[in-house]
C-alpha positions in Angstrom: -74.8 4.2 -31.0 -72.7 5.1 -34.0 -74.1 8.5 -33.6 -72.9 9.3 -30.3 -69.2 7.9 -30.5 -69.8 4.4 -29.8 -70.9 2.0 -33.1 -71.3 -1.5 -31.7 -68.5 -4.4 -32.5 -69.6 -6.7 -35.9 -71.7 -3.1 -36.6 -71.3 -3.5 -40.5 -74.4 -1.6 -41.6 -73.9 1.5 -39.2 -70.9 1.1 -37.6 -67.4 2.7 -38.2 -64.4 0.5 -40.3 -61.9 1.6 -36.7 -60.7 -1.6 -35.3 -59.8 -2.0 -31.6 -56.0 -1.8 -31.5 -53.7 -4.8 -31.0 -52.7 -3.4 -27.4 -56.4 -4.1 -26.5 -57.5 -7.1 -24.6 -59.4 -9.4 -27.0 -58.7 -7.3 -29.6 -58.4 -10.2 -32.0 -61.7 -11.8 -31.0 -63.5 -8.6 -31.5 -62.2 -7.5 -34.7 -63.3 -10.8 -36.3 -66.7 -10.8 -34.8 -68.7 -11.4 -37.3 -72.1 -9.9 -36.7 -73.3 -7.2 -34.4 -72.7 -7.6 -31.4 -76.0 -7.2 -29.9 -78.7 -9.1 -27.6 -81.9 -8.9 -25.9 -82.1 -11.2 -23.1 -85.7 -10.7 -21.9 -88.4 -9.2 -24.7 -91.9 -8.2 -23.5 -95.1 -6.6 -25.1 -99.0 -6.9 -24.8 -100.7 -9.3 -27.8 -102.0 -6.8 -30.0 -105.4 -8.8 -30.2 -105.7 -10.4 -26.6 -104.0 -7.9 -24.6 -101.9 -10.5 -23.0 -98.7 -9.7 -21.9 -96.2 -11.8 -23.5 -92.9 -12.5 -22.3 -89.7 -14.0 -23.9 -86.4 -14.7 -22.5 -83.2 -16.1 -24.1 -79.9 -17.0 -23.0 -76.7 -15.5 -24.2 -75.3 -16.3 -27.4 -71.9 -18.2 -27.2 -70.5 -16.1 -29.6 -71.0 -13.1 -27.8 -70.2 -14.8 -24.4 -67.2 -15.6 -25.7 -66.2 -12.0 -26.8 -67.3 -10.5 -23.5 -64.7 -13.3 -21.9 -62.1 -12.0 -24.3 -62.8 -8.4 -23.7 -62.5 -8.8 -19.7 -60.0 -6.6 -18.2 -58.0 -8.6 -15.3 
């Protein structure tokens, strides 16, 4: 993402240093965020052995729930 223009919030490994300005919405809250910003809510693949095809889904972190909240534009 940081490639194309758009390095992911908490992105310390290959993200930029900006910083969302103070006039931005949540700007606060996502210049603290502490980790990157990302999340899968649904992984699938076929077992390597079995063939089967597993499935795993997971709910939205809280932390990131809370910075999409604080990003909202009203």
């Amino acid at each position: 993402m940081a490639y194309i223009g758009h390095a992911l919030i908490g992105d310390q490994d290959y993200g930029t240093r900006r910083r969302l300005s103070g006039a931005v919405p949540g700007a606060e809250v996502a210049n603290s965020f502490v980790r990157q910003a990302l999340h899968a809510a649904t992984l699938g693949f076929a077992h390597p052995v079995s063939s089967q095809i597993m499935r795993f889904d997971s709910p939205l972190p809280s932390d990131i729930a809370q910075l999409l909240d604080a990003l909202r534009f009203t």
